[in-house]
C-alpha positions as a printed NumPy array, in Angstrom:
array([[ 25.951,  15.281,  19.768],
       [ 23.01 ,  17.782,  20.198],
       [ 20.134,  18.011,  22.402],
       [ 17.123,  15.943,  21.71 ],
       [ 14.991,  17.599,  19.216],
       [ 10.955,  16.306,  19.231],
       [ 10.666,  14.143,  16.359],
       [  7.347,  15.973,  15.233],
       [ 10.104,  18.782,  14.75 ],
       [ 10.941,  17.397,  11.584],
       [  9.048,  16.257,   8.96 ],
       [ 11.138,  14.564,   6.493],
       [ 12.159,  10.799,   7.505],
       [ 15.285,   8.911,   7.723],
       [ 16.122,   5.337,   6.298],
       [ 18.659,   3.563,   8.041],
       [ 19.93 ,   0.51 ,   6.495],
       [ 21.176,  -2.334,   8.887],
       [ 24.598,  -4.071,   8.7  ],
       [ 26.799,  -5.761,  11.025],
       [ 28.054,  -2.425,  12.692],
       [ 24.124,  -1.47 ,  13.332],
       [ 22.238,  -4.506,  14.176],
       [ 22.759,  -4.794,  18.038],
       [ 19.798,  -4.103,  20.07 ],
       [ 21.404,  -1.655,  21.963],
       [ 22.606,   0.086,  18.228],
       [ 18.777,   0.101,  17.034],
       [ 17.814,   2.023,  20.037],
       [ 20.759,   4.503,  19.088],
       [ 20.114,   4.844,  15.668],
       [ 16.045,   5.279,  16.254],
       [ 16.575,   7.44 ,  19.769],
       [ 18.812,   9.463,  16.86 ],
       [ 15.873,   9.901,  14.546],
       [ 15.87 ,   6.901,  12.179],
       [ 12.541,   6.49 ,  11.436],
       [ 12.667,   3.35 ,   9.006],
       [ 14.885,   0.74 ,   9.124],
       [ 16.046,  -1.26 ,   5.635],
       [ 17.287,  -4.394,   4.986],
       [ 19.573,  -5.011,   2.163],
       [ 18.899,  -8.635,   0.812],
       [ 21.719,  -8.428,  -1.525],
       [ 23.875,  -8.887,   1.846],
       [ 23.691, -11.421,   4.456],
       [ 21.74 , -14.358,   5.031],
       [ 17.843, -14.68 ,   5.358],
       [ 18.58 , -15.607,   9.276],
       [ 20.561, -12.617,   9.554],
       [ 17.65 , -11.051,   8.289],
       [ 15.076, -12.612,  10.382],
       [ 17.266, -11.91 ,  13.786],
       [ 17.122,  -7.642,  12.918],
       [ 13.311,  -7.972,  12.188],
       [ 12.81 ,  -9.593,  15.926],
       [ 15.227,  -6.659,  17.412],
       [ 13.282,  -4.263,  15.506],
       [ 10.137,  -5.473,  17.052],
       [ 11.133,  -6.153,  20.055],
       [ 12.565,  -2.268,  20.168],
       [  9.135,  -1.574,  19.069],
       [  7.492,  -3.637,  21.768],
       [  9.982,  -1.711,  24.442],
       [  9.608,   1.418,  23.067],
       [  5.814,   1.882,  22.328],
       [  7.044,   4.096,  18.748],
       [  6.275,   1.554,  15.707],
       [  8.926,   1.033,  13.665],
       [  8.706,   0.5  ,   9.575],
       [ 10.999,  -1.841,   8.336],
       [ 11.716,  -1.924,   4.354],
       [ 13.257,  -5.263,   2.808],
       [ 14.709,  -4.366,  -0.553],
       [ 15.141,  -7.146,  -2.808],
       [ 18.745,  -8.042,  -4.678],
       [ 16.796,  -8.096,  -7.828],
       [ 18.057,  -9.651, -11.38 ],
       [ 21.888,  -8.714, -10.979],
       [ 23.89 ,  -9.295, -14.011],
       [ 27.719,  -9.907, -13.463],
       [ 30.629, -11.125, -15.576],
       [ 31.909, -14.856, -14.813],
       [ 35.59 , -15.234, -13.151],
       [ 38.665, -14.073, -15.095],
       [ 42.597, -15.855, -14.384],
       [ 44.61 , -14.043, -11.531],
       [ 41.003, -12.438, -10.474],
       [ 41.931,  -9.353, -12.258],
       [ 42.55 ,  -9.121, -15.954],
       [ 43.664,  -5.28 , -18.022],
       [ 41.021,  -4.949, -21.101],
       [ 42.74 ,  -2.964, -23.926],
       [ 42.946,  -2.536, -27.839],
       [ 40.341,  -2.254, -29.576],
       [ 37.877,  -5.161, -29.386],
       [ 36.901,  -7.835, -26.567],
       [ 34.423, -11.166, -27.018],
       [ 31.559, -12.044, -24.238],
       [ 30.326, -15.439, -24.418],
       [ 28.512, -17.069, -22.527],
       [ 30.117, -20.422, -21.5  ],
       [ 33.572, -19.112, -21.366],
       [ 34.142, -20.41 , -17.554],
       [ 37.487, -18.67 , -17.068],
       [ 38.109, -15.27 , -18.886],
       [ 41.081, -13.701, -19.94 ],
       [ 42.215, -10.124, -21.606],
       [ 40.397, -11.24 , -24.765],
       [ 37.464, -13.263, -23.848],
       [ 35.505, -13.107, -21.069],
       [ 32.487, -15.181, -19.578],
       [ 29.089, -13.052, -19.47 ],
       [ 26.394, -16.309, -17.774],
       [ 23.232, -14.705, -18.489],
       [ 21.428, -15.78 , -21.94 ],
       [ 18.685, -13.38 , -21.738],
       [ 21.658, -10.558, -22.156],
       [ 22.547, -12.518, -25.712],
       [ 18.635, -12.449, -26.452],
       [ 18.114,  -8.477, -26.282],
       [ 21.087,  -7.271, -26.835],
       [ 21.84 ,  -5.755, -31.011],
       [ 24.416,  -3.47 , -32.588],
       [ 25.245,  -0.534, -31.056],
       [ 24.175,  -0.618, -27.483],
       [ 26.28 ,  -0.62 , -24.621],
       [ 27.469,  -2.828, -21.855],
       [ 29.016,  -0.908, -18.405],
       [ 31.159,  -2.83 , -16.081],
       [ 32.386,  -2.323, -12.845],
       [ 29.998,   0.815, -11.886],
       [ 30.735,   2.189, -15.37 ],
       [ 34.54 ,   2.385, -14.787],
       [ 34.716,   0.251, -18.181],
       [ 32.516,   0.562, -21.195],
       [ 31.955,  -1.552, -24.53 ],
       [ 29.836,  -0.784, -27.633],
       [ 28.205,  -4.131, -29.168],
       [ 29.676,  -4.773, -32.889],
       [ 28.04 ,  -8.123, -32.96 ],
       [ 25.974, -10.976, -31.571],
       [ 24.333, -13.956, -31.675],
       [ 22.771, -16.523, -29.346],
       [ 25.639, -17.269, -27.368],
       [ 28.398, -14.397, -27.367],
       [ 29.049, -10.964, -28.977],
       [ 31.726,  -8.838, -29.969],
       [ 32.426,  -5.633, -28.291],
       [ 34.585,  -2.203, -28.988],
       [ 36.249,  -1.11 , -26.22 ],
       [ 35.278,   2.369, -25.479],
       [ 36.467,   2.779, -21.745],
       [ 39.012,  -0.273, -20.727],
       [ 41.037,  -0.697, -17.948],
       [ 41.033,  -3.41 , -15.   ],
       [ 38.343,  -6.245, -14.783],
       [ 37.636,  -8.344, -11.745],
       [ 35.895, -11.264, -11.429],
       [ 32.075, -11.251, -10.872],
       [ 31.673,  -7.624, -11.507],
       [ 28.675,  -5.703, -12.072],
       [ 26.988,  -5.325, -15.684],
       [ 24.809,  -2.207, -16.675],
       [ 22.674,  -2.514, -19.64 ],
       [ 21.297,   1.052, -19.916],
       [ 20.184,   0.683, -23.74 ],
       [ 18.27 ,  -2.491, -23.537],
       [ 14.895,  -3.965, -21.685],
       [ 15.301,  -7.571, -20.811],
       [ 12.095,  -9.952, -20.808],
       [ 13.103, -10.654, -17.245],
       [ 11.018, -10.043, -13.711],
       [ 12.568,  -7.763, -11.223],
       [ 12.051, -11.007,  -8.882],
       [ 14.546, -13.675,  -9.254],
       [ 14.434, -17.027,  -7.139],
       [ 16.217, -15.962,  -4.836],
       [ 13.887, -12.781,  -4.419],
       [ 11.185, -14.753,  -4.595],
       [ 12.715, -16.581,  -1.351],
       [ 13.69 , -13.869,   0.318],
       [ 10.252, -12.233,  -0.489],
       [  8.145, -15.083,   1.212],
       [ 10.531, -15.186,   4.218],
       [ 10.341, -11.37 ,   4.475],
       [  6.584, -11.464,   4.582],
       [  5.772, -14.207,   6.685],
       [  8.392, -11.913,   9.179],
       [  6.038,  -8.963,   8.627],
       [  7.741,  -6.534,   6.718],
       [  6.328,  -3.367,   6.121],
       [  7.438,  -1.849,   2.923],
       [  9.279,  -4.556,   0.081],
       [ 11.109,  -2.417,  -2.136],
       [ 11.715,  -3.986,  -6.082],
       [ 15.006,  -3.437,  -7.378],
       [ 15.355,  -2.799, -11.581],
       [ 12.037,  -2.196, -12.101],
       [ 11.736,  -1.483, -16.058],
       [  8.196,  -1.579, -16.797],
       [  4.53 ,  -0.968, -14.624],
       [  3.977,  -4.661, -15.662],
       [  7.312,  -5.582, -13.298],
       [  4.784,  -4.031, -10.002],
       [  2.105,  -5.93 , -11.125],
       [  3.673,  -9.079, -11.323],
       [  5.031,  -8.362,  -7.633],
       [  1.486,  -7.173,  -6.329],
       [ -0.26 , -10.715,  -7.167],
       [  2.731, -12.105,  -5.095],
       [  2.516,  -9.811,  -2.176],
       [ -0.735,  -8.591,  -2.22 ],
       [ -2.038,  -6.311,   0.764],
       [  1.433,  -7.693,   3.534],
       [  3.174,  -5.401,   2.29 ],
       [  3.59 ,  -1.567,   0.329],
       [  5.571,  -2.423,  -2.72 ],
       [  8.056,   0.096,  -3.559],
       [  9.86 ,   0.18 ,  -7.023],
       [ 13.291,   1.509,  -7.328],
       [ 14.474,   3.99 ,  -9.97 ],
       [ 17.386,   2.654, -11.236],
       [ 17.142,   2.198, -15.006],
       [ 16.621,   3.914, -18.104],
       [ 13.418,   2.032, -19.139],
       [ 11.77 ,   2.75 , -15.725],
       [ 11.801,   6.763, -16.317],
       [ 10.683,   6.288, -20.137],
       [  7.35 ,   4.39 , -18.378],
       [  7.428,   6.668, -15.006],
       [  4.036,   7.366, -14.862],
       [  2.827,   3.927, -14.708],
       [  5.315,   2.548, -12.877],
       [  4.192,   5.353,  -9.844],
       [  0.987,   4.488, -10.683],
       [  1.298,   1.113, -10.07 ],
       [  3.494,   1.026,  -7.138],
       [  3.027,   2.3  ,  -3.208],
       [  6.106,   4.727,  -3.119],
       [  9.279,   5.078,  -5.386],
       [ 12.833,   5.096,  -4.286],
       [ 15.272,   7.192,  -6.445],
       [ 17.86 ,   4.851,  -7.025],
       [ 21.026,   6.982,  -8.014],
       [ 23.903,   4.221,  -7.589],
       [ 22.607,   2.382, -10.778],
       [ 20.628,   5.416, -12.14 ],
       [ 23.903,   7.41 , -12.173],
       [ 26.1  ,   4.414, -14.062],
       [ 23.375,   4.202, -16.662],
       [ 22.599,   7.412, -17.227],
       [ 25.394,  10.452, -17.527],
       [ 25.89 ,  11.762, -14.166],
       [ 24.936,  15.178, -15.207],
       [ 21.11 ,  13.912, -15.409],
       [ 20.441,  11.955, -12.302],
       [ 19.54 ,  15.39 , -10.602],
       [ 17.183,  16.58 , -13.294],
       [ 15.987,  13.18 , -13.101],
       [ 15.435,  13.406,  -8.877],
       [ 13.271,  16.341,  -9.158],
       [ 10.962,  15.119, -11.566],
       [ 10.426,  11.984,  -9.87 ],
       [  9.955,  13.493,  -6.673],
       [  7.363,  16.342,  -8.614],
       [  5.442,  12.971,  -9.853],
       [  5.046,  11.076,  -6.994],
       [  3.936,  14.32 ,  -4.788],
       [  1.777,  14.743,  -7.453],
       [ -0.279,  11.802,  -7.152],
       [  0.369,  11.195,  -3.078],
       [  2.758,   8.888,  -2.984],
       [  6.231,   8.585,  -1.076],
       [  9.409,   9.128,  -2.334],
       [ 13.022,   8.188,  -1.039],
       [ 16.05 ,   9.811,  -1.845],
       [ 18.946,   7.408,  -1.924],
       [ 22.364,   6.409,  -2.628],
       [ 25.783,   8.391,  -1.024],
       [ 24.115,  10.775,   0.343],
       [ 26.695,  11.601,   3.688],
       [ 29.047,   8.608,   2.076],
       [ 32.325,  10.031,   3.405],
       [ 30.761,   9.605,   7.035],
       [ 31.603,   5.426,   6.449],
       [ 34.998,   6.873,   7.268],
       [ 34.584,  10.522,   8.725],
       [ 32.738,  11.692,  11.693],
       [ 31.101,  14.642,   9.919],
       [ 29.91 ,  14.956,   6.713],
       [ 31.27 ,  17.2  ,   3.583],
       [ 29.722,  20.711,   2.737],
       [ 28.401,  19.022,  -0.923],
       [ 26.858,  15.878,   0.994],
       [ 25.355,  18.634,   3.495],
       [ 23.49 ,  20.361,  -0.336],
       [ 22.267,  16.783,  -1.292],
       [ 20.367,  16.29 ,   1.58 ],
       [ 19.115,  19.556,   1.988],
       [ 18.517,  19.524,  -2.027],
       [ 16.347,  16.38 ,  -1.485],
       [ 14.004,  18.414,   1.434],
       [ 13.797,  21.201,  -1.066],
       [ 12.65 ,  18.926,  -3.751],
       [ 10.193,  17.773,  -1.987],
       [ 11.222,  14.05 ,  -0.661],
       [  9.144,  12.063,   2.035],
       [ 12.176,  10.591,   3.263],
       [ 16.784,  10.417,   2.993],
       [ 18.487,   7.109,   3.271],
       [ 21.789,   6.097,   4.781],
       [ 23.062,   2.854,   2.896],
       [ 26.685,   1.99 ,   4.286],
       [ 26.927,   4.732,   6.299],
       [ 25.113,   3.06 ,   8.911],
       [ 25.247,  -0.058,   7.664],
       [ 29.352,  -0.751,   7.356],
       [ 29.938,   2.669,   8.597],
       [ 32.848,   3.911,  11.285],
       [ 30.012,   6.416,  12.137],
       [ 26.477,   4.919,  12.245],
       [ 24.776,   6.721,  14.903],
       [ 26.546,  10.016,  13.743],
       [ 25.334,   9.907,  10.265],
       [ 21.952,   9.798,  11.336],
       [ 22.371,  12.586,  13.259],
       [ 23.836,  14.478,  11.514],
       [ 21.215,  13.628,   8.632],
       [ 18.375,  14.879,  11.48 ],
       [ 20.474,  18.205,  11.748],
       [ 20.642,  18.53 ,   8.159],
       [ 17.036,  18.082,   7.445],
       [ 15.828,  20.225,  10.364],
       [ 17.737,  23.183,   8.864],
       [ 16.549,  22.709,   5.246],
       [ 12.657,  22.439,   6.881],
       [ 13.298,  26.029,   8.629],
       [ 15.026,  27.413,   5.732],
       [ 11.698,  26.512,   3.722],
       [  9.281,  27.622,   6.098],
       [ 11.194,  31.217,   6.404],
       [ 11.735,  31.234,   2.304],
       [  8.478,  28.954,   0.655],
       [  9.969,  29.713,  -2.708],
       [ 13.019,  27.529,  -1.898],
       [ 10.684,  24.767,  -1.068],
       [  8.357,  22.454,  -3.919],
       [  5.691,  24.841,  -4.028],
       [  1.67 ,  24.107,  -3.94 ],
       [ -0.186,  21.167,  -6.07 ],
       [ -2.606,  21.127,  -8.218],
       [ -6.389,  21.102,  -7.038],
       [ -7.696,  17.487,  -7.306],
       [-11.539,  17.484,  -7.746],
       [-12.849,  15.095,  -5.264],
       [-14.576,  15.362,  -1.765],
       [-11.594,  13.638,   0.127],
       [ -8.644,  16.047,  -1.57 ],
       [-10.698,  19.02 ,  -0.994],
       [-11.243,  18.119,   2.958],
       [ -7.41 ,  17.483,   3.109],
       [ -6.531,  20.973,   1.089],
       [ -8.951,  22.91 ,   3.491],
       [ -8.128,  21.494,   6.624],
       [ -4.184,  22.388,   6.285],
       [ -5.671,  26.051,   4.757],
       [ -7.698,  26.059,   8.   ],
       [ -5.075,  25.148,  10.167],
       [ -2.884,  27.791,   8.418],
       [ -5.723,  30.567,   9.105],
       [ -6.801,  29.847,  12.849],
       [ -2.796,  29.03 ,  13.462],
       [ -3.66 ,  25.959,  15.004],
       [ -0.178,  24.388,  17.136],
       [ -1.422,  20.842,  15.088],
       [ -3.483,  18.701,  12.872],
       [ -5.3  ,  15.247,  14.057],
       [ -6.55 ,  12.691,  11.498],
       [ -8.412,   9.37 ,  12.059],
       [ -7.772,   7.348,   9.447],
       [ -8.166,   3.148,   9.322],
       [ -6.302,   2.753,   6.524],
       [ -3.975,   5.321,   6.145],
       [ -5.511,   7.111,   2.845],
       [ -6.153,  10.37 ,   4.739],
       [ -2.625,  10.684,   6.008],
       [ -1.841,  10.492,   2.584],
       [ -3.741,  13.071,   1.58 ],
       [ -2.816,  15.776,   4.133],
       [  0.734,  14.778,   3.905],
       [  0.506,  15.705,   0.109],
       [ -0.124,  19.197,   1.002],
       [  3.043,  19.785,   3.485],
       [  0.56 ,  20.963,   6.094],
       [  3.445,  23.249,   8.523],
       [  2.402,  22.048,  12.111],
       [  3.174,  18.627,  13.756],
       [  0.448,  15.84 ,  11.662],
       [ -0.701,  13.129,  14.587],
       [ -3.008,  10.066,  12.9  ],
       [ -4.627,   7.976,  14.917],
       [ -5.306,   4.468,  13.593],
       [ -6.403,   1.133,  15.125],
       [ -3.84 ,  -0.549,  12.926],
       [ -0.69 ,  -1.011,  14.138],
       [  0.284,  -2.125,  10.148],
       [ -0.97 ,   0.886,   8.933],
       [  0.969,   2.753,  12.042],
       [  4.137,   1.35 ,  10.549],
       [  3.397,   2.287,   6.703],
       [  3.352,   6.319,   7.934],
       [  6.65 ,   5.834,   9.248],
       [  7.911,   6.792,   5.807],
       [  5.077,   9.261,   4.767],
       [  6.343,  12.931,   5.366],
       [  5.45 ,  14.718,   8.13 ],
       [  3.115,  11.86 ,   9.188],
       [  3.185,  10.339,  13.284],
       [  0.913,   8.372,  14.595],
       [ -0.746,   6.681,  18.051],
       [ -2.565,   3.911,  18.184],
       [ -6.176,   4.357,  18.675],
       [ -9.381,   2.179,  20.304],
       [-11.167,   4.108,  17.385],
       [-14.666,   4.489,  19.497],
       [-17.732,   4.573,  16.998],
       [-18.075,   7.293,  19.754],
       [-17.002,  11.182,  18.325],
       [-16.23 ,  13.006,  21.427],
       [-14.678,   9.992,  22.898],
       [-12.251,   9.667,  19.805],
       [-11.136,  13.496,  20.097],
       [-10.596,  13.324,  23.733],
       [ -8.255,  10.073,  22.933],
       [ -6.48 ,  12.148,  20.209],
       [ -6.077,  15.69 ,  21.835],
       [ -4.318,  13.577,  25.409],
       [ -1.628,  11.971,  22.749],
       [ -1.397,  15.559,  21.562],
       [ -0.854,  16.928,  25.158],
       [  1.83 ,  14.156,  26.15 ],
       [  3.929,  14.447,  22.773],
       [  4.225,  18.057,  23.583],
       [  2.278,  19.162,  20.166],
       [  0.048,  21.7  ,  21.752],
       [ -0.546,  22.866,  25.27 ],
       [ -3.856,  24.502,  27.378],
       [ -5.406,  27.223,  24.967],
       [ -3.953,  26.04 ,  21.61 ],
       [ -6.212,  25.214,  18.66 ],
       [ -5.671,  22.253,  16.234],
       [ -7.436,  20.537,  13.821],
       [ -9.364,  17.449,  13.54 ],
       [ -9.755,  15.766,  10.55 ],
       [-12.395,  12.798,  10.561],
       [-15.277,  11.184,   8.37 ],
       [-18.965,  10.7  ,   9.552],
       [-20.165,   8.725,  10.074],
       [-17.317,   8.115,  12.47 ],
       [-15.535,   5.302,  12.276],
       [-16.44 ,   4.16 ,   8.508],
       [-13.557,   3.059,   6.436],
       [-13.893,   6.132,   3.38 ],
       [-15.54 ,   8.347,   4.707],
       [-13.411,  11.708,   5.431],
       [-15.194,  14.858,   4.731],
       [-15.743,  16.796,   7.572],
       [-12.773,  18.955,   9.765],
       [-13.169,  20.512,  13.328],
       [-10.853,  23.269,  15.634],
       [-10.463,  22.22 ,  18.986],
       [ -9.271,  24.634,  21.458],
       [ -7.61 ,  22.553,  24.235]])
């Protein structure tokens, strides 16, 4: 569609998810040659073997390439849905409808709801959404084993739809079996990122982390009511956050969810860590080989918020237009980068100072950088914290880490602005530098008489120690 654009040209990443349109060898190389940067897998669909057969063409597109490539499992998480109804499809009206919970075949009156712990937290007055929050219910009553509803919103019910609960917290784990199946399969496959759907509480994270320990970043996903009243902790707790707005918009009024966006994004930039902006964001592209003007906004509204990173869910995953959308995407984000660097004000603006040695090497080096006009920045970094750091402060020159971890290479992939090269990581200074500044030269970052900046700890080569910074003219 448009000449190839350096991918240290933009600094905001893309998310494809995988389906059965996009999970061809030859289709990965498309989608990444296009600017994909991560790839997710959607273990609400498919089979673990399905699974396992993109992670071994996603390494072995990795292996041809030489570019890691981060690959995000997202879990199903505890999905509530009503049991079957007769003819599939049954019209709730009047005034008031019955759940229970071992009606096995529902009808226009009564209809099967399998999930006890919904019973066990639910009281008077909250609501239950169904079918994306096309239908809607205030509780009257309950007890144990049913309740009785008002019908606020009725209209057509399928079987096996979707329930929303944005007025309760369940005493349930964001990991159900089958999660924690899918979760032992994905890390013994050696996913990079594990993303937790229906995270309610910090305590949901936890739980995870004993499970997944260091495999893995854990990523929690925005998606209900409870999660932004304990926001802080849950960001806290977790690696990076994915805004969630398919379930975050049914529970909450649609007229919030963008409020909502910016503050999470503010939060997480706040404290370093990476945020995804997801959920329709080019959706008429599953049909349409360009994108609307509004989907064109969201995007760029996400760069100007701040985001580390967009994601395409069944645009490239069930899409007419897989390879497209990602382009497209890549255009879109490109544009909204310029558009900031020409108007700052547009963009998220500057953080807080943090009062510690590493934040104040990572603030001064991007100042520096700004003030010599250095073409780049360089940072060794073992496990990854530096990158981090400088990434926080949307340093406006191509950000190269070299790390002698190809997991850790793999992690960046999401981080904004963040590439990386594998490194020998010499105990030797000069040697290191002169490693760096020929990955520089070959990506094209900076040529013969250009400065940049080099980032490092010394001693070099100990894990924690970055505090010093250095121009290099090449």
């Amino acid at each position: 569609m448009t000449a190839e654009i350096p991918a240290f040209q933009r600094a905001t990443k893309i998310v494809a998810t995988l389906g059965n349109v996009s999970s061809s060898p030859e289709m990965l190389g498309k989608l990444a040659a296009a600017g994909a940067n991560v790839f997710r897998l959607n273990f609400s669909h498919g089979t673990r073997e399905e699974q396992g057969a993109r992670i071994d063409a996603i390494r072995a597109l990795e292996a041809k390439t030489g570019n890691p490539s981060c690959i995000l499992a997202d879990l199903q998480g505890p999905k509530f849905r009503v049991g079957k109804v007769a003819d599939d499809t049954v019209v709730i009206s009047g005034e008031r409808i019955v759940f229970d919970l071992k009606t096995d075949m529902g009808n226009a009156k009564i209809v099967g709801l399998p999930h006890a712990e919904i019973f066990k937290a639910m009281y008077p007055g909250a609501r239950l959404l169904m079918d994306d929050g096309k239908l809607v219910f205030k509780v009257v009553s309950v007890d144990t084993e049913s309740l009785e509803a008002e019908i606020i919103v009725g209209g057509p019910l399928k079987s096996r739809k979707g329930v929303n609960l944005p007025d309760i917290i369940l005493d349930t784990t964001p990991l159900t079996e089958k999660d924690l199946a899918d979760l032992t399969y994905a890390l013994e496959k050696g996913v990079d990122w594990v993303a937790l759907s229906f995270v309610q509480r910090a305590s949901d994270v936890i739980a995870a982390r004993t499970i997944v320990g260091k495999q893995a970043a854990l990523m929690s996903k925005i998606e209900k009511p409870a999660a932004l009243k304990d926001l802080d902790d849950i960001i806290a707790a977790s690696d990076g956050v994915m805004v969630a707005r398919g379930d975050l918009g049914v529970e909450l009024p649609p007229e919030q969810v963008p409020g909502w966006q910016k503050t999470i994004i503010s939060k997480c930039r706040m404290v370093g860590k990476p945020v995804v902006v997801a959920t329709q964001m080019l959706e008429s592209m599953i049909e349409a080989p360009t994108p609307t003007r509004a989907e064109a906004s969201d995007v760029a509204g996400a760069v100007f918020d701040g985001a580390d990173a967009v994601m395409l869910s069944a645009e490239t995953a069930a899409g007419h237009y897989p390879v497209e959308s990602v382009e497209f995407m890549a255009r879109i984000v490109i544009a909204a980068e310029a558009h900031v660097r020409s108007d700052p004000a547009s963009g998220p603006g500057e953080l807080p100072v943090e009062h510690s040695v590493y934040h104040a090497v990572a603030r001064t080096s991007v100042a520096l950088a700004e003030t010599v006009e250095a073409k780049a920045m360089v940072a060794f970094s073992s496990s990854g914290n530096t990158a981090v750091r400088i990434a926080r402060e949307r340093p406006g020159i191509p950000f190269l880490v070299m790390t002698p971890h190809p997991d850790v290479q793999r992690k960046l992939c999401l981080l904004w602005g963040t590439h990386s090269a594998a490194s020998a990581y010499s105990e030797d200074f000069e040697s290191a530098i002169t490693e760096a500044i020929t990955e520089i030269r070959r990506r094209g970052m900076a040529g013969t008489g250009q400065q940049v900046v080099v980032v490092a700890g010394m001693p070099f080569g100990i894990v924690g120690t970055t505090n010093s910074m250095r121009v290099v003219t090449l």
